[in-house]
PAZAPA-4460 file (N, C-alpha, C; in steps of 0.05 Angstrom, whole numbers, plus 32768, in hexadecimal, padded with zeros to 4 digits):
% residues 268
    n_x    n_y    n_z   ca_x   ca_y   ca_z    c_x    c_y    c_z   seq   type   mol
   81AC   81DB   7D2C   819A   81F1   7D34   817D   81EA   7D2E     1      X     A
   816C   81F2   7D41   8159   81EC   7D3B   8143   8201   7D29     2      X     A
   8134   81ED   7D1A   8123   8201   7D08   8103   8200   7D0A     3      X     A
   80EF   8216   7D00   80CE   8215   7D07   80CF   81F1   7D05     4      X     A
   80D4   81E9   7CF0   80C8   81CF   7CEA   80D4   81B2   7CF5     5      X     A
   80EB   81BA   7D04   80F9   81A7   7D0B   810E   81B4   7D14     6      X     A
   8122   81A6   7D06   8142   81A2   7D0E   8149   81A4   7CE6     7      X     A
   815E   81B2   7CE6   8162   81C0   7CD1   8174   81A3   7CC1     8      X     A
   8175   8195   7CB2   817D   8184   7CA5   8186   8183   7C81     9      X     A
   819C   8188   7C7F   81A9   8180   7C5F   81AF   816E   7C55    10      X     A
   8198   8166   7C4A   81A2   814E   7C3B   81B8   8148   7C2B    11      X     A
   81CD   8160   7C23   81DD   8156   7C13   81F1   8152   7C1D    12      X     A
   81FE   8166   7C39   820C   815D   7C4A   8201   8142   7C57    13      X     A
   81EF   8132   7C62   81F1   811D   7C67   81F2   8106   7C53    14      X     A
   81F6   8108   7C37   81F8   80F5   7C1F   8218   80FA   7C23    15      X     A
   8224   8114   7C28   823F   8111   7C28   8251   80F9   7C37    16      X     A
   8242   8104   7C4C   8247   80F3   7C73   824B   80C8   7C66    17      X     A
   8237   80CD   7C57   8234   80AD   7C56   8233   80A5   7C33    18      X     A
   823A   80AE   7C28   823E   80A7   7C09   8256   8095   7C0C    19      X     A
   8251   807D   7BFB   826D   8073   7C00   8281   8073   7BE8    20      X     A
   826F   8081   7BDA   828A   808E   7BC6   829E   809B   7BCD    21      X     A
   828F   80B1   7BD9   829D   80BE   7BE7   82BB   80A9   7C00    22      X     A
   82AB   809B   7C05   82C4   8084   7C21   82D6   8074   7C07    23      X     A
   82C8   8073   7BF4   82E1   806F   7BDA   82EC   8070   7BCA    24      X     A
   82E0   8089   7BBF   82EE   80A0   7BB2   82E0   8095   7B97    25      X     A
   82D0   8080   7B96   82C5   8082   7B74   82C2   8099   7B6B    26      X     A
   82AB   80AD   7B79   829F   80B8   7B6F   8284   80B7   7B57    27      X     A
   8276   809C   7B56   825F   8098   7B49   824E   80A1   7B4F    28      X     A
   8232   8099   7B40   821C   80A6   7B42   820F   80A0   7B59    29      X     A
   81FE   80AE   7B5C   81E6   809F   7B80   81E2   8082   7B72    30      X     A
   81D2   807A   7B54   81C7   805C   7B4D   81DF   804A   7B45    31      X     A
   81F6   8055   7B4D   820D   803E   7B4C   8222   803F   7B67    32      X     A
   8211   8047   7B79   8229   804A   7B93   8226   8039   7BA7    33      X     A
   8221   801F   7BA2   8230   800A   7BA9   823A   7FF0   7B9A    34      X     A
   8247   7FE8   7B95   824B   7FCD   7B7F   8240   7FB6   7B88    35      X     A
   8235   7FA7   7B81   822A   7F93   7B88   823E   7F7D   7B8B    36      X     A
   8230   7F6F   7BA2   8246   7F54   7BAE   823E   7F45   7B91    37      X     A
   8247   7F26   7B8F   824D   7F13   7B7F   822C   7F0C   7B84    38      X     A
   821C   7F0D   7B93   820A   7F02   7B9D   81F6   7F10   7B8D    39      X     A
   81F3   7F2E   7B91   81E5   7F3F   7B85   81E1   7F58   7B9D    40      X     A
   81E7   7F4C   7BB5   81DF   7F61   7BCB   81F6   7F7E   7BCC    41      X     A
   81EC   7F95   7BCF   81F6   7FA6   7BD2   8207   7FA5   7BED    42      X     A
   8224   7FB7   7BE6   8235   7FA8   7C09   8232   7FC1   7C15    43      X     A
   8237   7FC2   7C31   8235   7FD2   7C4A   8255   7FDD   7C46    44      X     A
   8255   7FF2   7C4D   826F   8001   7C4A   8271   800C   7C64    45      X     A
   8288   800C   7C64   8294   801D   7C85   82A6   8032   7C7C    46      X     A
   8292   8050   7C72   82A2   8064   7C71   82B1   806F   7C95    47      X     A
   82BE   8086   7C93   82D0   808A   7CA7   82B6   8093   7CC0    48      X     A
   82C0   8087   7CDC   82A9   808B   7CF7   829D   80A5   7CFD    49      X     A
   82AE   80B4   7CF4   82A5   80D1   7CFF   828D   80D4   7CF3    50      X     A
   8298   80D0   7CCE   827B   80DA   7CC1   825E   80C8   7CD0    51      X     A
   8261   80B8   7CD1   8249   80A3   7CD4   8242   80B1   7CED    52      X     A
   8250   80B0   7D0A   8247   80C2   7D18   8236   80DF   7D1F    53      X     A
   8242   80EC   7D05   8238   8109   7D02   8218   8105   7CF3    54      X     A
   8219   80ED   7CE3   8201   80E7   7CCF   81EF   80E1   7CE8    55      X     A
   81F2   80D0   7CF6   81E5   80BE   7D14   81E0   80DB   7D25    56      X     A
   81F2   80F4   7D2F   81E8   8100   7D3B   81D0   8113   7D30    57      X     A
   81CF   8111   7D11   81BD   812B   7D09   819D   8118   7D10    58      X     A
   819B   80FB   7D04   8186   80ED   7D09   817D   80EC   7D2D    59      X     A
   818C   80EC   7D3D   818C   80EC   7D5A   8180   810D   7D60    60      X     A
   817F   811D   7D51   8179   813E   7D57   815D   8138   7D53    61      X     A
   8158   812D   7D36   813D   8133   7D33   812C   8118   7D44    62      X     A
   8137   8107   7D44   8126   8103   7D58   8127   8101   7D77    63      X     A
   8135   8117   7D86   8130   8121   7D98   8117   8135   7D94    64      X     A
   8125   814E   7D7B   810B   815D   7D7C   80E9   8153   7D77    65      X     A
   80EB   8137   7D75   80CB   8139   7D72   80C5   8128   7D92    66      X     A
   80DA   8113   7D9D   80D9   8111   7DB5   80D3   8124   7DC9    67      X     A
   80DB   8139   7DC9   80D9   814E   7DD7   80C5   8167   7DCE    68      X     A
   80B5   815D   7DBA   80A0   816F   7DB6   80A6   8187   7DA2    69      X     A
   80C4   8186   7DA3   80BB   81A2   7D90   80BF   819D   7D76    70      X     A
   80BB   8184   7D6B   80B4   8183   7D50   8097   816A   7D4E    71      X     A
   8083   8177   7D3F   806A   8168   7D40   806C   815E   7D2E    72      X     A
   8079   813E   7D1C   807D   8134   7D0B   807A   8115   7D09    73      X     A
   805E   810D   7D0A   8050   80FF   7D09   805E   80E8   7CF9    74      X     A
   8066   80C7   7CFF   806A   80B9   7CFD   805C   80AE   7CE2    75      X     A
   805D   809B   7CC6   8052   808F   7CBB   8056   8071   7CBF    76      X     A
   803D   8069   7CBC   8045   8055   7CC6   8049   8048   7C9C    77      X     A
   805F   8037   7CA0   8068   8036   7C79   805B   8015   7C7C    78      X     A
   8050   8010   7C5B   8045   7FF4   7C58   8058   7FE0   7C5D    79      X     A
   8072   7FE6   7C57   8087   7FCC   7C59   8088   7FC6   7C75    80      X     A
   807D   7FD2   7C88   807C   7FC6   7CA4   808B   7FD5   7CB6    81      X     A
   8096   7FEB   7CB4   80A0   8000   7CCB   8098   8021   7CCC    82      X     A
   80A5   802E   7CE1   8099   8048   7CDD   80AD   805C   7CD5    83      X     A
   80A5   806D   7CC0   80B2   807E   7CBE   80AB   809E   7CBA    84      X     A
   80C6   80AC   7CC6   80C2   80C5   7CCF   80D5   80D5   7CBD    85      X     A
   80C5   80DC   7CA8   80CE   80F7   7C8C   80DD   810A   7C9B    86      X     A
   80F1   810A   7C9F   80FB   8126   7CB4   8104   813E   7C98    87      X     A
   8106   8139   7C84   810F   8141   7C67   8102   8144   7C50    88      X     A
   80F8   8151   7C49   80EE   814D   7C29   80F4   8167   7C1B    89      X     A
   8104   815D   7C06   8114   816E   7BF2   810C   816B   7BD4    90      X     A
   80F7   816D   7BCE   80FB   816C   7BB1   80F6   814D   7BAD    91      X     A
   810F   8149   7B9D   8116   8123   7B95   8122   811D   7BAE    92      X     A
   8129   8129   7BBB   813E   8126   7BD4   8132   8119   7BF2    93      X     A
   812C   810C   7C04   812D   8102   7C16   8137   80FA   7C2A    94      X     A
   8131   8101   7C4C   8142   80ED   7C62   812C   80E9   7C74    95      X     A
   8126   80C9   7C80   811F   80BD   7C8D   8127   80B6   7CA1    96      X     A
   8116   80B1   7CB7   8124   8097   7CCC   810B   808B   7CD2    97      X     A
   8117   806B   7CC8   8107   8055   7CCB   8109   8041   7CE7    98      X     A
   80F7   8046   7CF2   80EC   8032   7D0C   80E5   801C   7D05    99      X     A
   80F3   8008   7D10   80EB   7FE6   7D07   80E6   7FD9   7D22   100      X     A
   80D2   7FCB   7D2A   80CC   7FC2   7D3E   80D8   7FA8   7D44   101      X     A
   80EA   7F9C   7D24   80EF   7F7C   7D2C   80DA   7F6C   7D2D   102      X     A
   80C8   7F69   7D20   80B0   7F51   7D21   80AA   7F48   7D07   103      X     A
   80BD   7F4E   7CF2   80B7   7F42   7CD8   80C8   7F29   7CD7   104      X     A
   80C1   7F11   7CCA   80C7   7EF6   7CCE   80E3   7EF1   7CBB   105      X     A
   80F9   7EE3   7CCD   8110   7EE3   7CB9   8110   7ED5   7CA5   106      X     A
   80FE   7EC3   7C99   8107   7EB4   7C8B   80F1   7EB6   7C71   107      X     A
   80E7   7ECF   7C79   80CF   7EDF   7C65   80D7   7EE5   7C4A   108      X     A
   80F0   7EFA   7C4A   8101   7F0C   7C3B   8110   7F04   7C27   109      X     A
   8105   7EE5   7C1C   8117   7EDD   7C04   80F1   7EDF   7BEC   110      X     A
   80FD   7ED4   7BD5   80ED   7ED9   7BC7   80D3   7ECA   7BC8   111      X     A
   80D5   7EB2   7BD3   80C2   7EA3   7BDC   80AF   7EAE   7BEC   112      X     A
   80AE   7EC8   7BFD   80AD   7ECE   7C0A   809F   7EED   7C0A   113      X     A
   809C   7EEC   7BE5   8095   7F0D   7BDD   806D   7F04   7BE0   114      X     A
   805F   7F15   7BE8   8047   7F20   7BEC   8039   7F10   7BFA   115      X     A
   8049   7EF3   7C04   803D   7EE6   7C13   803D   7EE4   7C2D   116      X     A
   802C   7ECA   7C3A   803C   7ECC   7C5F   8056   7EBF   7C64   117      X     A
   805F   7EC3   7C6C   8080   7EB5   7C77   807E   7E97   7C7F   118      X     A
   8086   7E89   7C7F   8082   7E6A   7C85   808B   7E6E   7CA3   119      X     A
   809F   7E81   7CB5   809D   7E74   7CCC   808D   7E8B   7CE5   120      X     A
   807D   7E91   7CD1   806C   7EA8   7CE4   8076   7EC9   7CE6   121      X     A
   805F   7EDD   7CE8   8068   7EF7   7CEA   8067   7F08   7CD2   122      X     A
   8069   7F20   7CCF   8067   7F21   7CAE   807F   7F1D   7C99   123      X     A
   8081   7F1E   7C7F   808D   7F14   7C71   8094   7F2C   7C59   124      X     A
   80A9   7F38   7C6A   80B6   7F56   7C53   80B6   7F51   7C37   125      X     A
   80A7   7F67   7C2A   80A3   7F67   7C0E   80B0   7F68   7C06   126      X     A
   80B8   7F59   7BEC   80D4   7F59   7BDD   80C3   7F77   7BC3   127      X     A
   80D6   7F8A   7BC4   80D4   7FA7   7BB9   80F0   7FAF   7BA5   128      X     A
   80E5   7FC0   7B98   80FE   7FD0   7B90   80F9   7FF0   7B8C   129      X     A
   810A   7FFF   7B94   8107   801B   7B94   810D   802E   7B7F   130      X     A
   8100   803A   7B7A   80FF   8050   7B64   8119   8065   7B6E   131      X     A
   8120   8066   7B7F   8138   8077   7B8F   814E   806E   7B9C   132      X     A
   8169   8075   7B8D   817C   8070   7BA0   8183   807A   7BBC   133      X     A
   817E   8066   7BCD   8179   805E   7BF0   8197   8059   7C00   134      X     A
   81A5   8070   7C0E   81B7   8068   7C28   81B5   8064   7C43   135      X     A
   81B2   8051   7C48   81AD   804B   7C60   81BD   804E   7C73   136      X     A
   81C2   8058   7C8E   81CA   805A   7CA9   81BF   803E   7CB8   137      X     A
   81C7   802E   7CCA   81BD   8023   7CDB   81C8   8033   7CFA   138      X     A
   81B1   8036   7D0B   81AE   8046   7D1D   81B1   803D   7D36   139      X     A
   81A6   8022   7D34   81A0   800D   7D4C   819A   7FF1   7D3F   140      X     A
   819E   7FD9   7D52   8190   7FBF   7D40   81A4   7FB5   7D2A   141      X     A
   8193   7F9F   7D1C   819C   7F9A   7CFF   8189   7F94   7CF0   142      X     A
   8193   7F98   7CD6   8184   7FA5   7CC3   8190   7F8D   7CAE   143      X     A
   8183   7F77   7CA1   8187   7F66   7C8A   8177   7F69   7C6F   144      X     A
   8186   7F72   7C5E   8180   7F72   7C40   817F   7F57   7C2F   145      X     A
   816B   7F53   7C24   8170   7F38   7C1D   8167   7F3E   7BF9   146      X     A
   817A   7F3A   7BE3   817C   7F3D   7BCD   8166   7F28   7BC1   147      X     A
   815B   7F2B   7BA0   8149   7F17   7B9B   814C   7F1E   7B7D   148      X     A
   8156   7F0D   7B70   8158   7F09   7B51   8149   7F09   7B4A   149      X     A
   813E   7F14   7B34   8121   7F1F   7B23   812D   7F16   7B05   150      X     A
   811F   7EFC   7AFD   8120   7EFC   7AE0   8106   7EFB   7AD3   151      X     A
   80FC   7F0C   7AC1   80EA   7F07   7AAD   80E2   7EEB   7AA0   152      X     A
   80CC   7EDB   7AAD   80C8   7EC7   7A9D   80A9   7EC1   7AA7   153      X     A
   80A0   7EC4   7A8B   8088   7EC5   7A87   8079   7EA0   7A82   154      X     A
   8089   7E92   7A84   8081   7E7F   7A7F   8082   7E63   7A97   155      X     A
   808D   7E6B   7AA8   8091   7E60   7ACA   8095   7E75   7ADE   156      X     A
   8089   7E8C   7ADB   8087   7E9A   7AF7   8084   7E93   7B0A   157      X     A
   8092   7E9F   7B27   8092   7EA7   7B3E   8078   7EB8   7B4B   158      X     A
   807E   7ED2   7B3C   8072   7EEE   7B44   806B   7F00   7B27   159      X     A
   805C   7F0E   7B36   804E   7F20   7B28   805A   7F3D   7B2B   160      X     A
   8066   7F4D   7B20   8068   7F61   7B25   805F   7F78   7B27   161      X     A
   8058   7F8D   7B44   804E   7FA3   7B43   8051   7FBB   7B44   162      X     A
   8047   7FD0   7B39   805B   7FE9   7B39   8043   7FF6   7B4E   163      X     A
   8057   8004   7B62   804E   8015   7B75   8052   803A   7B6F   164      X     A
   8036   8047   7B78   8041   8065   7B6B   802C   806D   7B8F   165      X     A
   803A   807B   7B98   803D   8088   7BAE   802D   80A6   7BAE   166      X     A
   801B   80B1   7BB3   8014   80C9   7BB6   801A   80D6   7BCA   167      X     A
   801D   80F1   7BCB   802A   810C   7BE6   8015   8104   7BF8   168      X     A
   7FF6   80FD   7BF2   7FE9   80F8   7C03   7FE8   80D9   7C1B   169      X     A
   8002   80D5   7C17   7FFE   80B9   7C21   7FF9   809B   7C0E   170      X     A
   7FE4   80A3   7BF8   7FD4   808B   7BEF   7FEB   807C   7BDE   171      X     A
   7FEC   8062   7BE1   7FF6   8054   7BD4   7FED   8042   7BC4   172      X     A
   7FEE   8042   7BA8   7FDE   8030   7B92   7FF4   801B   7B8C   173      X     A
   7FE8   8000   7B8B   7FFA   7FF0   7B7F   7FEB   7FE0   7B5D   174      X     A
   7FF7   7FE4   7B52   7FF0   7FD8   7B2B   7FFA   7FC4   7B30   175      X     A
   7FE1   7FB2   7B21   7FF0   7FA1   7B1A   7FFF   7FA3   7AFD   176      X     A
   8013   7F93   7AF9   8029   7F96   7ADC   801B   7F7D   7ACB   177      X     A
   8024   7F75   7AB5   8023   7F62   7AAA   8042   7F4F   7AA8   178      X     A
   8051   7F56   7AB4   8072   7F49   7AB4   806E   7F3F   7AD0   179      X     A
   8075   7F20   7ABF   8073   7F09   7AD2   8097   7EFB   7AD1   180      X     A
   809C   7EFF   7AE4   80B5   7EF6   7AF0   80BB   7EDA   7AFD   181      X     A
   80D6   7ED6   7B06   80E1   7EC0   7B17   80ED   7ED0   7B28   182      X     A
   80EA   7ECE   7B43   80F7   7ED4   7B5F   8107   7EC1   7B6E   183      X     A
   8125   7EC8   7B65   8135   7EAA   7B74   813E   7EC1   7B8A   184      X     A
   8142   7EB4   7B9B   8152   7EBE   7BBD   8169   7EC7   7BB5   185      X     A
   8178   7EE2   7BB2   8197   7EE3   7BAE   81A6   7EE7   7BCD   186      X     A
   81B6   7EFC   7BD2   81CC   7EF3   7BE9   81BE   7F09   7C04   187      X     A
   81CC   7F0C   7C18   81BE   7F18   7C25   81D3   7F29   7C36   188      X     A
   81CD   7F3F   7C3C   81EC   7F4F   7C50   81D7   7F58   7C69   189      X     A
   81E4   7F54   7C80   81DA   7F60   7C98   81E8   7F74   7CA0   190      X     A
   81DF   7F86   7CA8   81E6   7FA6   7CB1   81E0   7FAB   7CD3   191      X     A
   81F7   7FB1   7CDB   81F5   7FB0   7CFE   81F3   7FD5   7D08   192      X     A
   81F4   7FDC   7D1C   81FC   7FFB   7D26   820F   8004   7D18   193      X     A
   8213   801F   7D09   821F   802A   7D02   822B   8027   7CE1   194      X     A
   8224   8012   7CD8   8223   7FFE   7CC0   8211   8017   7CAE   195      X     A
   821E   8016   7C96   820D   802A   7C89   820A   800F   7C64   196      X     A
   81F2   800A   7C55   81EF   7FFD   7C42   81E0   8013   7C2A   197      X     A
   81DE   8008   7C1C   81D1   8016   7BFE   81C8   8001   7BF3   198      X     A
   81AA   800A   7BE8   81A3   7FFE   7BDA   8193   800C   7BBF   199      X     A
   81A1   8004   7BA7   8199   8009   7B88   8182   800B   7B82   200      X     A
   8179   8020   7B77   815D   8028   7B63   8163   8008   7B4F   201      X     A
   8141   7FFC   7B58   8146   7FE8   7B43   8149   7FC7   7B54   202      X     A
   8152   7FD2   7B65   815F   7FA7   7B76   8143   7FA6   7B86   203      X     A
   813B   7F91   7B84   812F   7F81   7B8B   8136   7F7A   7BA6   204      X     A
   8127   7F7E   7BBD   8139   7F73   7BD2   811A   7F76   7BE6   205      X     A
   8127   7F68   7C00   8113   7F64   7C1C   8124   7F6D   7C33   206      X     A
   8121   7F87   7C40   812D   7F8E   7C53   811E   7F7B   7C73   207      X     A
   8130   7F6B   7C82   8127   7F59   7C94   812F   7F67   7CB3   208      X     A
   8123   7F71   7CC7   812F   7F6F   7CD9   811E   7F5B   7CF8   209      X     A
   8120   7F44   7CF7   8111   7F33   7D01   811B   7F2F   7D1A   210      X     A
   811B   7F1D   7D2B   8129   7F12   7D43   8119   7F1D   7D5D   211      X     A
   8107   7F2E   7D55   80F3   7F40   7D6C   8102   7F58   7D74   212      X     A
   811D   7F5C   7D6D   812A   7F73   7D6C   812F   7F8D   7D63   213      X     A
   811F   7FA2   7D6E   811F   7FC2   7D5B   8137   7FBF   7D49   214      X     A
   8137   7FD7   7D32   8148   7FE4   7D24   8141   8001   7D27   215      X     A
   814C   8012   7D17   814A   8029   7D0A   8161   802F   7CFD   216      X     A
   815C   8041   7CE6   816A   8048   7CCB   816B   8061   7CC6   217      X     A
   817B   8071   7CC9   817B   8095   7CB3   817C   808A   7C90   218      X     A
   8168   8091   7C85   8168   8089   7C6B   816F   80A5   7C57   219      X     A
   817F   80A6   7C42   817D   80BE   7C34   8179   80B5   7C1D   220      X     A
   8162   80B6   7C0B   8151   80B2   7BF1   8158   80C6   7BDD   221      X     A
   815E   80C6   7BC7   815A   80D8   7BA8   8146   80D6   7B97   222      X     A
   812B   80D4   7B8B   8125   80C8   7B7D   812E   80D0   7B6A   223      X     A
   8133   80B1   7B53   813E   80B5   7B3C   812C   80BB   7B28   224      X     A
   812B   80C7   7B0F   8113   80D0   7AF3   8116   80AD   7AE4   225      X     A
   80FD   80B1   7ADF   80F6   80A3   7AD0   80F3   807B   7AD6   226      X     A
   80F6   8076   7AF6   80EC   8061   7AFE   80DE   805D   7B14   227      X     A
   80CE   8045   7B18   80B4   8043   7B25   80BA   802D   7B44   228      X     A
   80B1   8030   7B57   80AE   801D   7B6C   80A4   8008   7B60   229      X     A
   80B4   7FEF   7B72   809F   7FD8   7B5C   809E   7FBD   7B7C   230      X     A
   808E   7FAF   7B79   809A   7F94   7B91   808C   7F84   7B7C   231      X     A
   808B   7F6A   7B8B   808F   7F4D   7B7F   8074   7F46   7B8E   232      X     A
   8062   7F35   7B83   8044   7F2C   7B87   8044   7F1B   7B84   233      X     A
   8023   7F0F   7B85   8020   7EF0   7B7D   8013   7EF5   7B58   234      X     A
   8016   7EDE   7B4F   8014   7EE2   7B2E   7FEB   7EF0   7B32   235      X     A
   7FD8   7EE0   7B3F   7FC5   7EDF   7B39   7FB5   7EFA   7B4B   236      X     A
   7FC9   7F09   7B5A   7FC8   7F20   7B6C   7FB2   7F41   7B58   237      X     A
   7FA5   7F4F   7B63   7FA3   7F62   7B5C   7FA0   7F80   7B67   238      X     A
   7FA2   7F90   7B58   7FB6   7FAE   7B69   7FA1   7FB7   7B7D   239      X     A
   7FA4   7FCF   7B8D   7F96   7FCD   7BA1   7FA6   7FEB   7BA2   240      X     A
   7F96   8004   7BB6   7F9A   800F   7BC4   7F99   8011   7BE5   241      X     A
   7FAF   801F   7BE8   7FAB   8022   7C04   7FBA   8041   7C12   242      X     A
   7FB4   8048   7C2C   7FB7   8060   7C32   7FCB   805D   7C4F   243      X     A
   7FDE   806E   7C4C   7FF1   8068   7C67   7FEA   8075   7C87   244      X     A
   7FE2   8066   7C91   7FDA   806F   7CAF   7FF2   8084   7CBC   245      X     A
   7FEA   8094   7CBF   7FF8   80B1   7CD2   7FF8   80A7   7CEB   246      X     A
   800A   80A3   7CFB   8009   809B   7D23   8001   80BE   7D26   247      X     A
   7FF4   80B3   7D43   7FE8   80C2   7D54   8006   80D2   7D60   248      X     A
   8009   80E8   7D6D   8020   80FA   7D77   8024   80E2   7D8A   249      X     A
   800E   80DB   7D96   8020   80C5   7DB4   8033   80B9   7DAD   250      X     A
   801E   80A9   7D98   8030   8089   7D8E   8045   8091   7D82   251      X     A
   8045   80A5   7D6F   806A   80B0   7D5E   8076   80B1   7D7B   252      X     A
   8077   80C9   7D92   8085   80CE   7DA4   8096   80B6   7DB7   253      X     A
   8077   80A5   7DB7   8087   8085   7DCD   8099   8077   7DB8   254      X     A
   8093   8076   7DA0   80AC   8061   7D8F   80BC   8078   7D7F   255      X     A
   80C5   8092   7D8E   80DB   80A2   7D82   80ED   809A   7D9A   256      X     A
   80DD   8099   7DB1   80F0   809A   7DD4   80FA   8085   7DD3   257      X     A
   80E7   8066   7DD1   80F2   804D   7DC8   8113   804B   7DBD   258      X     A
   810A   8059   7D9D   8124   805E   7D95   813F   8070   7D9B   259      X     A
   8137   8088   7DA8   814A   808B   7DAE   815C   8080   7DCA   260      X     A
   8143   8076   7DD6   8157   8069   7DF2   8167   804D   7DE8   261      X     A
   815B   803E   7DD8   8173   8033   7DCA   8184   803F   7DBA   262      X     A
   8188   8055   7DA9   81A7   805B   7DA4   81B1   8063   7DBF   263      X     A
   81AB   8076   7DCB   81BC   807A   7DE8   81C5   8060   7DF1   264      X     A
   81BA   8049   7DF0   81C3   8031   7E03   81D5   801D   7DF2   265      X     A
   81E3   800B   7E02   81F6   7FF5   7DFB   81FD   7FF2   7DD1   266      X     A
   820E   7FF5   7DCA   8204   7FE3   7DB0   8201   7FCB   7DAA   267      X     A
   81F3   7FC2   7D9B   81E4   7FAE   7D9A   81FA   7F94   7D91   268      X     A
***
């Protein structure tokens, strides 16, 4: 049903839809609901189709309603390199859908690969870790997570570590830390249509979707008390602000239509 502000959306029923505790009966917390492969990467679960479906049709509502005008909900465009559209904000609570254009470089997203350019061209996904436990939907496309071992060592670093703090206004400050790390490449899981992944408050990772191929994602976020956004830098790097560009109503509207004529079409 639709509402003034949108399309009426519950976050807790859609954490239901795609929790994969719930698809296996753990029952753990949101910051332990997925186990990690041998590798370190969090695995993709295939709870039952219907739910994933029902999760896919609530994301498909809202963005019809801004396709079609009657929700005015301006696109962000996010620093990690795609756009996203807050259809949710609850409190600690969150749901997204993330627009990926496919032009970040595959071979960016290991740790080699944190704050710098990519060796084979294009940009080169920040290796991050999130203050909030993150479920992902894949909507369209694929979507590669690529894990990155973080050990403290102050005496042959890699990277520099930075903590990111986010304001309601957009602005994003990044600190620099004084914890100097090693960034080795850990394992990597690719996520296709309908593929739902999690990723842990805390992991270190580079979401990749390269090949020149869109994605999009229904994301549902918690933030957890008492931890901070952080990504991976160069040692000799220093913090910086910056402010997130709002798209114009056109530009949200042409890459909402984009997206949705690819879910309507073939899967990928």
């Amino acid at each position: 049903m639709d509402a003034p502000h949108g399309i009426a959306i519950d976050y807790d029923a859609l954490h239901a839809l795609l929790d994969p505790d719930r698809a296996s009966g753990a029952g753990r917390a949101p910051d332990a609901a997925s186990a990690p492969a041998p590798d370190g990467v969090s695995v993709p679960f295939a709870g039952p189709p219907a739910d994933r479906t029902a999760a896919s049709d609530v994301a498909v509502a809202a963005l019809r309603a801004v396709a079609e005008g009657r929700w005015d909900l301006p696109a962000i465009r996010h620093p990690l390199g795609f756009l996203c559209l807050p259809v949710l904000r609850d409190g600690p609570k969150g749901v997204c859908v993330h627009l990926f254009d496919g032009e970040d470089a595959e071979d960016g997203g290991d740790a080699e690969g944190a704050g710098g350019p990519a060796g084979g061209g294009g940009r080169a996904p920040l290796v991050h870790a999130h203050s909030w436990s993150l479920i992902s939907l894949v909507l369209f496309g694929q979507v590669t997570n690529r894990s990155v071992r973080v050990v403290d060592d102050p005496v042959a670093p890699t990277h520099r570590v930075y903590e990111v703090r986010s304001g309601p206004d957009g602005t994003d400050e990044v600190r620099r830390t004084a914890r100097l790390v090693r960034g080795e490449p850990g394992g990597s899981e690719r996520s296709a249509r309908g593929d739902v992944y999690v990723v842990r408050p805390g992991e270190f990772h580079a979401t990749v979707v390269g090949g020149g191929r869109p994605a999009a994602t229904l994301v549902l976020g918690e933030t957890l008390p008492g931890r901070s956004d952080m990504s991976l830098g160069p040692l000799d790097g220093e913090g910086y602000r910056s402010v997130r560009e709002v798209c114009r109503r056109e530009e949200t509207v042409v890459a909402v239509r984009a997206a949705l004529r690819r879910i309507d079409g073939p899967g990928d």
